[in-house]
Structures are given as C-alpha cells and as structure tokens.
C-alpha positions as CSV (number, residue, x, y, z in Angstrom):
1,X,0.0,0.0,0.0
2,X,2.6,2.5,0.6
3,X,4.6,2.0,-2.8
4,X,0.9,2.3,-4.2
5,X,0.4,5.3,-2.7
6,X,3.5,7.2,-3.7
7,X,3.6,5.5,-7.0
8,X,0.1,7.8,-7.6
9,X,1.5,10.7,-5.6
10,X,4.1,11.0,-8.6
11,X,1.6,10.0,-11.5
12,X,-1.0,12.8,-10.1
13,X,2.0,15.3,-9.8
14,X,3.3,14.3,-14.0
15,X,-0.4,14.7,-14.9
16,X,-1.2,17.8,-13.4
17,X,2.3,19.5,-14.5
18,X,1.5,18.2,-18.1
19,X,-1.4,19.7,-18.3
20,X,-0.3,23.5,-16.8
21,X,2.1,25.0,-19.2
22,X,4.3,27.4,-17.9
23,X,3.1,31.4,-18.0
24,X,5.1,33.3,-20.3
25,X,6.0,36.8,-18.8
26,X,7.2,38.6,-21.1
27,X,8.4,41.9,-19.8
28,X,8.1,45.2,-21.5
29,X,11.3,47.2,-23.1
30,X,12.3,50.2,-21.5
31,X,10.5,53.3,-22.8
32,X,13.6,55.2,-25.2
33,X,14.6,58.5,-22.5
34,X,15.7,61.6,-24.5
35,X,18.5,62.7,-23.9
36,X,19.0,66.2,-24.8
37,X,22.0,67.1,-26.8
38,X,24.6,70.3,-26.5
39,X,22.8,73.8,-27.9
40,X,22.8,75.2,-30.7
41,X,24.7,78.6,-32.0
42,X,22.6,81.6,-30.7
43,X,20.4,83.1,-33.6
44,X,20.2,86.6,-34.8
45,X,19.5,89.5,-33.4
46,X,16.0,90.5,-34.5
47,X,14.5,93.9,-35.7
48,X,14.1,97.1,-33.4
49,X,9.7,97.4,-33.3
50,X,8.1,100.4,-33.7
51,X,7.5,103.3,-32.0
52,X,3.9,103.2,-29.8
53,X,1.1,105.8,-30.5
54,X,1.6,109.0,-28.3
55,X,-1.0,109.5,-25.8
56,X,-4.3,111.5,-25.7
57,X,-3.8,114.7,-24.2
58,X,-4.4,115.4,-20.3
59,X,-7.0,117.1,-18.9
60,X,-6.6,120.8,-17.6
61,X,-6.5,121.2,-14.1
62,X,-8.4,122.4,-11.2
63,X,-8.4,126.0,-10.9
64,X,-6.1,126.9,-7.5
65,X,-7.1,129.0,-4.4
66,X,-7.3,132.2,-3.8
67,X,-4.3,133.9,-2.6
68,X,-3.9,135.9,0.9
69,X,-4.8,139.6,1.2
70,X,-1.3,141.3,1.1
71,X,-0.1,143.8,4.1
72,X,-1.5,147.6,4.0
73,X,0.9,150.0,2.7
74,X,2.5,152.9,4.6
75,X,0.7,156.4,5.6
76,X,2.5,159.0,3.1
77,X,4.4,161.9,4.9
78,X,2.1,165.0,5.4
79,X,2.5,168.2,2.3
80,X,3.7,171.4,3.1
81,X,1.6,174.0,4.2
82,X,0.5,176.2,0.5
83,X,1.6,179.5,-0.1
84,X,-1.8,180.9,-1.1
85,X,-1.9,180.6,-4.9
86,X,-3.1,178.2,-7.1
87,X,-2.4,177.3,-10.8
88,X,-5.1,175.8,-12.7
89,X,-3.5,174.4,-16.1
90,X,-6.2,174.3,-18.7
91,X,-5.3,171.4,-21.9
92,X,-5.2,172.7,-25.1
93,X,-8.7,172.6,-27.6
94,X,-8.5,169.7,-29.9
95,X,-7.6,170.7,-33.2
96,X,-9.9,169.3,-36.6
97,X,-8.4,166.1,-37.6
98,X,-6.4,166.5,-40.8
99,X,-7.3,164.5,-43.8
C-alpha cells in the first residue's frame, strides 16, 4: 500500500504538470529616455519694433485757491503847508483832424 500510494502521488503530480504549461512573462522594453544634446549657436538678433502711438492729451487742471490779502501800505508823509496861490493848467482845444 505505501509504494501504491507514492507511486500515484508522482503519476497525479506528472499529470497535473503536463497539463499546466508554464506562464510566459514577457516583460516590456524600457521606454527610449531623450537625452537632450549640446545647444545650438545663438540666432540673430531681431529687428528694433516700432515706435507706440503718443497718448491723448491730459486734462486741464483744477483751478487753484485764492491767494492771501497782502499787508496795507504805509501812511505818506504829510505836504507842506500852500503859499496861497493856485495854478489851474487848462489842456489845449482839440484841433480838426487832418485829412
């Protein structure tokens, strides 16, 4: 009974194994990585742009405060006394205008 027994112990382990065939993994290539290379010579220098628009003109401004009264002036010095006559001068009559 024992050499029975591992007599089928060995025919149920070739069975089973015959039918199972082995998984295939197959594993996936590594992605290429770029690698960047060394730069490039600069490029040219481009074009100067052109001038912007000018600006609309400002508004005018407020109108400002009024300034400070200024300081009164001086009394004037006080006139000689008169020696009794007076002169009245009298302009001269308009003449017709020439033509």
């Amino acid at each position: 009974m024992n050499l029975s027994l591992t007599l089928s112990a060995v025919l149920a382990t070739l069975a089973l194994a015959g039918c199972n065939p082995p998984a295939v993994v197959t594993v996936p290539a590594p992605a290429p990585v770029a690698v960047p290379g060394p730069p490039g010579p600069t490029g040219a220098t481009g074009s100067t742009g052109s001038t912007g628009a000018t600006g609309d003109a400002g508004s005018t401004g407020s109108t400002g405060s009024t300034g400070m009264q200024g300081d009164t002036g001086r009394s004037g010095a006080t006139g000689e006394a008169g020696t009794g006559t007076t002169v009245i001068v009298v302009p001269p009559a308009a003449s017709a205008p020439a033509n």
